[in-house]
BAZAMI-14458 format. One record per residue (C-alpha): x negated, y negated, z; residue in three letters; residue number from 1. Coordinates in nm, 2 decimals. Layout:
BAZAMI-14458
[[X,Y,Z],ALA,NUM]
...
//
This chain:
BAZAMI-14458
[[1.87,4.48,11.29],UNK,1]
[[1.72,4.73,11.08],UNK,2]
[[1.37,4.45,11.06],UNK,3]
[[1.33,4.41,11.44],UNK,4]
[[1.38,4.78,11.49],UNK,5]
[[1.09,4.82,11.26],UNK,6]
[[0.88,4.59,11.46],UNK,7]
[[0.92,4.72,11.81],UNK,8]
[[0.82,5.05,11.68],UNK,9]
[[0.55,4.96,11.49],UNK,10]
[[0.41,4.76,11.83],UNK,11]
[[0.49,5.08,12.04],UNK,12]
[[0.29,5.28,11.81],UNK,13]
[[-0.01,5.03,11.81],UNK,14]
[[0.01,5.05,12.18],UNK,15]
[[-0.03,5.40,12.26],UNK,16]
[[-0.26,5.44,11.96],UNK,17]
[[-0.63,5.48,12.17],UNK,18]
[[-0.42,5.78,12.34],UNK,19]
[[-0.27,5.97,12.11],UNK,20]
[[-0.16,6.02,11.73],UNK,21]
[[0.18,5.99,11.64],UNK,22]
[[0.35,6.17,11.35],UNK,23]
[[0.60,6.05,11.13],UNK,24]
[[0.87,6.26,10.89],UNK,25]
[[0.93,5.98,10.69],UNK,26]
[[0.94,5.55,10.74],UNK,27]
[[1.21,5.52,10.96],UNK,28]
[[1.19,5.87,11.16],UNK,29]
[[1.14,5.91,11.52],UNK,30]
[[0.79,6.10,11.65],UNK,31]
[[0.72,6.44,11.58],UNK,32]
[[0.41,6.59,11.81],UNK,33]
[[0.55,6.94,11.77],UNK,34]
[[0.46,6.91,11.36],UNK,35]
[[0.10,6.85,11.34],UNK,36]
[[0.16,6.95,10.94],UNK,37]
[[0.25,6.61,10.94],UNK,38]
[[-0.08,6.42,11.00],UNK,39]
[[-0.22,6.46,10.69],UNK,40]
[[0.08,6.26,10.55],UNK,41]
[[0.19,5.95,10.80],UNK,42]
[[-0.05,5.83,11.07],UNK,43]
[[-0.06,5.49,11.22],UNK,44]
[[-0.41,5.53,11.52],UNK,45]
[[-0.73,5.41,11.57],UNK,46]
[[-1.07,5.49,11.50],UNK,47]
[[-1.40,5.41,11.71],UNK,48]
[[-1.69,5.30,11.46],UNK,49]
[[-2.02,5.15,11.50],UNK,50]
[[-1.85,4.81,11.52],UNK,51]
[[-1.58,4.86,11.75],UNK,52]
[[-1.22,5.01,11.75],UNK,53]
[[-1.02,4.98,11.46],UNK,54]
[[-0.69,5.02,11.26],UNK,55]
[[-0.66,5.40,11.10],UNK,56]
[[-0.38,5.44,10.92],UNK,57]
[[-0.23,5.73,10.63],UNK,58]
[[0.06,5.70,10.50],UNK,59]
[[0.21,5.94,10.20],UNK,60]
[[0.31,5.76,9.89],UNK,61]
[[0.04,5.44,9.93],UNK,62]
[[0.17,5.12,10.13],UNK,63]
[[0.43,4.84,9.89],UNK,64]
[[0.35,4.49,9.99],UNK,65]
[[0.50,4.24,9.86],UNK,66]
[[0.48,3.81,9.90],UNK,67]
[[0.56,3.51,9.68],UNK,68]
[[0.26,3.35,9.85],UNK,69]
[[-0.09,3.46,9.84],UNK,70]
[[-0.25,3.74,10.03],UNK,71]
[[-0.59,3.65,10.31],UNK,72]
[[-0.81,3.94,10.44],UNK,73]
[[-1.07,3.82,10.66],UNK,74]
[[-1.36,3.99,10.89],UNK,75]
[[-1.61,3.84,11.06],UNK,76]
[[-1.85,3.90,10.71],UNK,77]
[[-1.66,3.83,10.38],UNK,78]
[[-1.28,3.76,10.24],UNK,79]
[[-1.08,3.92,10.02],UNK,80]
[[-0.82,3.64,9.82],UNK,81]
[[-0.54,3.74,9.59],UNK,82]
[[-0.35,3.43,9.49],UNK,83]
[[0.01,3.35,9.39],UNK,84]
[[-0.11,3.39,9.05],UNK,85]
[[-0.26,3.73,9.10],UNK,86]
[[-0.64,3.61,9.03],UNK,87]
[[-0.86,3.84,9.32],UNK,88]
[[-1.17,3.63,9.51],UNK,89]
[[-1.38,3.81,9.67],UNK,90]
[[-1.58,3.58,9.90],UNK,91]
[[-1.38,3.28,9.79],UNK,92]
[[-1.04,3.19,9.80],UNK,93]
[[-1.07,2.96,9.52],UNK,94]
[[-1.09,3.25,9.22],UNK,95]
[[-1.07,3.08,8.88],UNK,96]
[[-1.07,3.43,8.72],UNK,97]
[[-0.91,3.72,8.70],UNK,98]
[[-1.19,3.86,8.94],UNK,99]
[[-1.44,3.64,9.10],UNK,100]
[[-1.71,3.74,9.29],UNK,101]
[[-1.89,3.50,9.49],UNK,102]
[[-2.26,3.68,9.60],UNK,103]
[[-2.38,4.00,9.47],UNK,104]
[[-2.19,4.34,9.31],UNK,105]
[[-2.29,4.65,9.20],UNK,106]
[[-2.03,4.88,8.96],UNK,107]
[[-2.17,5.21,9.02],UNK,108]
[[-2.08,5.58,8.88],UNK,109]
[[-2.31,5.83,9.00],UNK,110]
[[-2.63,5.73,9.01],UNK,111]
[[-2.59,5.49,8.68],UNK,112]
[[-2.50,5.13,8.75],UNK,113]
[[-2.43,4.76,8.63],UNK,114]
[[-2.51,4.50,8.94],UNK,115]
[[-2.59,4.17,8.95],UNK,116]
[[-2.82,4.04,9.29],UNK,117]
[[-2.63,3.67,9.30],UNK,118]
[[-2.95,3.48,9.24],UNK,119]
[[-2.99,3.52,8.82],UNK,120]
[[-3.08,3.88,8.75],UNK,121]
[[-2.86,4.14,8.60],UNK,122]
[[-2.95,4.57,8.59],UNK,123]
[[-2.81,4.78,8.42],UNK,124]
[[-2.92,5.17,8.48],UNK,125]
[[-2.82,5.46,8.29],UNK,126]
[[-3.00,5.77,8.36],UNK,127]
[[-2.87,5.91,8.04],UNK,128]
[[-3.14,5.76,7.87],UNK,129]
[[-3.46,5.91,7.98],UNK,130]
[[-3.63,5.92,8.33],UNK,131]
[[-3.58,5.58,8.42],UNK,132]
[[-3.36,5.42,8.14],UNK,133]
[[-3.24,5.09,8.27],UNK,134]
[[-3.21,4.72,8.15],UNK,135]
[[-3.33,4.39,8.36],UNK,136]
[[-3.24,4.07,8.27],UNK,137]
[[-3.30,3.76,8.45],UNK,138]
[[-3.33,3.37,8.41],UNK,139]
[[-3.69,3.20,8.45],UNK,140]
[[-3.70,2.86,8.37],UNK,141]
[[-3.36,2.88,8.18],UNK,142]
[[-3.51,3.12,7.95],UNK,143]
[[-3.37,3.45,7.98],UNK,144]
[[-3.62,3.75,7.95],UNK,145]
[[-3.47,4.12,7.90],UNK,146]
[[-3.74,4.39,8.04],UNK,147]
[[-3.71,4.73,7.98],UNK,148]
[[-3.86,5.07,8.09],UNK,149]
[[-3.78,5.43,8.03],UNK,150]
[[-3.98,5.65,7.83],UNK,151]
[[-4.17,5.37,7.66],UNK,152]
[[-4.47,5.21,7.84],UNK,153]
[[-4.25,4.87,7.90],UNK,154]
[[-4.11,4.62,7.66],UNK,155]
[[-3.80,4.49,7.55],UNK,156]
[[-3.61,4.72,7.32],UNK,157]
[[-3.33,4.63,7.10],UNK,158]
[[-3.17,4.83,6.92],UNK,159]
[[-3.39,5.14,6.75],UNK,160]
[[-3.65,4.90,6.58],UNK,161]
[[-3.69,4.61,6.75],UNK,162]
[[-3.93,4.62,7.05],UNK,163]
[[-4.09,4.30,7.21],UNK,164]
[[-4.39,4.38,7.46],UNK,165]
[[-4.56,4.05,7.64],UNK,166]
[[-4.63,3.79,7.38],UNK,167]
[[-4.61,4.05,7.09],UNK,168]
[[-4.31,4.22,6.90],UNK,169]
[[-4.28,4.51,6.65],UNK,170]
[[-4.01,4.59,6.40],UNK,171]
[[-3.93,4.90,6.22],UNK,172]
[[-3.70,4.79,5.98],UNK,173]
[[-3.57,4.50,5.77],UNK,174]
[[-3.58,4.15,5.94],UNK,175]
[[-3.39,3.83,5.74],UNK,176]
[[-3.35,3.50,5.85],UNK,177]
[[-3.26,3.18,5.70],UNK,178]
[[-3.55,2.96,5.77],UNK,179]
[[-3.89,3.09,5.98],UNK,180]
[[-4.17,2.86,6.06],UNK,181]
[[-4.50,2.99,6.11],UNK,182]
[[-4.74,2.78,6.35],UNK,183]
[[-5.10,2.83,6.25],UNK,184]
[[-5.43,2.61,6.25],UNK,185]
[[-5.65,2.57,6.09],UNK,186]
[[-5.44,2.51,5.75],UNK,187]
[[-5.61,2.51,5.40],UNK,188]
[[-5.70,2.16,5.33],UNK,189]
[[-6.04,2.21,5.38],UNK,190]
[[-6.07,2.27,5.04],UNK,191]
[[-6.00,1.91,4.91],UNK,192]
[[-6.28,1.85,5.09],UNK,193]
[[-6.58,1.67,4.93],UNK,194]
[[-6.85,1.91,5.07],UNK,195]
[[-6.64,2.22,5.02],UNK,196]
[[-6.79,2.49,4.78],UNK,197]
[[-6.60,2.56,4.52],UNK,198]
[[-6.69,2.90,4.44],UNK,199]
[[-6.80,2.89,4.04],UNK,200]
[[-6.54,3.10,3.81],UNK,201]
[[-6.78,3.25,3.68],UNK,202]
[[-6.84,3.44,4.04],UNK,203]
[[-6.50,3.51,4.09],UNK,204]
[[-6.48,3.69,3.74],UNK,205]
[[-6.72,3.91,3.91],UNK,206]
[[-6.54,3.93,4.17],UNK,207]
[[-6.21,4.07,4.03],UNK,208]
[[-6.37,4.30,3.78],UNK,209]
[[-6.58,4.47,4.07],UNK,210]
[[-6.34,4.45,4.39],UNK,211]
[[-5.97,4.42,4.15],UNK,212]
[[-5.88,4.17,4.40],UNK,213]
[[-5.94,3.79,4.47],UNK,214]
[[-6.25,3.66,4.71],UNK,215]
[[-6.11,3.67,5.06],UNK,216]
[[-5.81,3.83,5.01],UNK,217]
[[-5.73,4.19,5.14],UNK,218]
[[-5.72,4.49,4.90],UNK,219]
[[-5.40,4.67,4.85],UNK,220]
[[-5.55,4.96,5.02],UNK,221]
[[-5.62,4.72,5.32],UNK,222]
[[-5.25,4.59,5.34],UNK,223]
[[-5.12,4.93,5.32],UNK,224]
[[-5.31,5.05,5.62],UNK,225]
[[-5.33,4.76,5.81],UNK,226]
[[-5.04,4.54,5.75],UNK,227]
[[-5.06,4.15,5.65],UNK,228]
[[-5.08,3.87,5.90],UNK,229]
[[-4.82,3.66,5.76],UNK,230]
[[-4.96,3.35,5.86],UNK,231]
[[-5.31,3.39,5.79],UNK,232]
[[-5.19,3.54,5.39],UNK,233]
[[-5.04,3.20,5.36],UNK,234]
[[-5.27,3.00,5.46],UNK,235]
[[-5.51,3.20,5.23],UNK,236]
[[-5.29,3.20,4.99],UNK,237]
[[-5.24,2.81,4.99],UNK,238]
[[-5.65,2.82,4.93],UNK,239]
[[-5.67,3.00,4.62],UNK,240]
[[-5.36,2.82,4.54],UNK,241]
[[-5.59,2.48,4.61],UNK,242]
[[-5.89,2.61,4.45],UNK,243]
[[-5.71,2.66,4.13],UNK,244]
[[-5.57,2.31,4.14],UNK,245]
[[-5.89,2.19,4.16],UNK,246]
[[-6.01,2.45,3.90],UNK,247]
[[-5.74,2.29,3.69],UNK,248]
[[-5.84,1.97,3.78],UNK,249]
[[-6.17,2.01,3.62],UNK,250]
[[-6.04,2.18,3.32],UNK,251]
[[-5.81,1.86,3.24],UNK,252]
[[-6.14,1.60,3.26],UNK,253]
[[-6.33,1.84,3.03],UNK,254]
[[-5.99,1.88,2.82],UNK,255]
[[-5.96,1.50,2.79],UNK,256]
[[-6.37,1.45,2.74],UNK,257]
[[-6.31,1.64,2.42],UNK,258]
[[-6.04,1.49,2.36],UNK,259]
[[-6.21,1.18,2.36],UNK,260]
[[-6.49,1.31,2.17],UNK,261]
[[-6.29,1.46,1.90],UNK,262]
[[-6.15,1.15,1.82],UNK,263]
[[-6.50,0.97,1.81],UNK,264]
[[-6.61,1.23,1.53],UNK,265]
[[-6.25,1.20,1.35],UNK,266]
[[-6.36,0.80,1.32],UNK,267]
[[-6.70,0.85,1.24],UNK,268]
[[-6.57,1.14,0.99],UNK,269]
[[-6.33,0.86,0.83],UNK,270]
[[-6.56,0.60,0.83],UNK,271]
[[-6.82,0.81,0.63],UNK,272]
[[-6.53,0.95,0.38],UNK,273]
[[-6.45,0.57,0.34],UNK,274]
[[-6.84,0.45,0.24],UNK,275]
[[-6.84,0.74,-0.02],UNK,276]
[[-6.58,0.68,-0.18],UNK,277]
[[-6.67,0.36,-0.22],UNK,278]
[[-6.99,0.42,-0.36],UNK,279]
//
């Protein structure tokens, strides 16, 4: 009884709503025009918008709804999906999360935000940090690239050292990695070449004791102001590193033609020692 009573007065009210507001002391009391205190706190009406009339309703306390099935609310443009198992879809009733959002979203507080546009990209805004701080991150290709732009002039920026601009990146700070490979042609074979000039040791003696450094290698001075092209050092220092092989090379034929000849004066040294005593 107390159900259908319920419903007839809820219809009545929709009925009468374009005319008039009605007023409500609590869920199951009568109407109360001569309290207009009460509008603020219980209003079932209607509202005129740009779309058309629709429900308005206020009621003290919040609205208690409860189903063991699941919950549809549909307009004309999007759905909102709570299943039996309490997941929320918005735009699908299919949600396979907690929340799940199918199209675009924005969380927003002030004028600092987190949204993502539906189609790959992903900004995050926080005016906290500078003029324009925000974060972009999107998908070309399957490769993700992170932009960034506030008080710098562009650039990724991770962390407090690490900053990647276009095809370059800087680091202020200590970088460790278990294995890095280092593309770079040419490499420095050219020195086992037949018509590569070996410079003479005697030259770079002269070298070191005027410049205190190698031929073709960067002073200390130079590093320290500069910096060091990792590549390019190695590939320098694989040079030298091949020069002195062949330096070494060299030494070990001249080693072994003394050798050789030692042992040639040893015999004729004996063979001599042997006639005299002879004699």
């Amino acid at each position: 009884m107390k159900r259908l009573l319920l419903s007839s007065f809820f219809l009545l009210t929709v009925l009468f709503a374009k005319a008039q507001d009605y007023y409500f002391t609590n869920l199951y009391g009568g109407e109360w025009q001569t309290n207009p205190s009460e509008l603020p706190n219980y209003r079932i009406s209607n509202t005129q918008t740009t779309t058309g009339w629709v429900l308005d309703t206020n009621w003290w306390g919040g609205i208690k709804f409860n189903t063991h099935g699941a919950i549809k609310l549909k307009s004309l443009w999007g759905t909102v999906y709570v299943s039996e198992s309490g997941s929320i879809g918005i735009n699908t009733e299919n949600p396979s999360k907690t929340l799940d959002v199918f199209g675009d979203f924005r969380v927003k507080s002030n004028d600092n935000y987190f949204s993502y546009n539906g189609v790959g990209t992903i900004e995050l805004k926080d005016n906290n940090q500078g003029s324009g701080g925000r974060a972009l991150l999107h998908d070309i290709n399957n490769v993700l690239t992170l932009n960034y732009n506030n008080d710098f002039s562009g650039g990724t920026k991770i962390g407090n050292t690490f900053l990647v601009k276009g095809d370059n990146a800087a680091l202020q700070g200590k970088f460790e990695a278990k294995e890095i490979k280092v593309t770079l042609t040419p490499t420095a074979d050219f020195v086992f070449e037949e018509n590569y000039d070996l410079p003479k040791l005697e030259e770079v003696e002269k070298h070191i004791k005027e410049k205190k450094h190698l031929p073709e290698i960067a002073s200390a001075k130079e590093m320290e102001q500069e910096g060091v092209n990792v590549g390019e050092f190695q590939i320098k220092l694989l040079q030298k590193i091949e020069e002195l092989t062949l330096y070494t090379i060299e030494q070990n034929k001249k080693i072994k033609e003394l050798s050789l000849h030692n042992l040639e004066q040893d015999r004729h040294i004996k063979e001599l020692e042997s006639k005299i005593n002879k004699n």
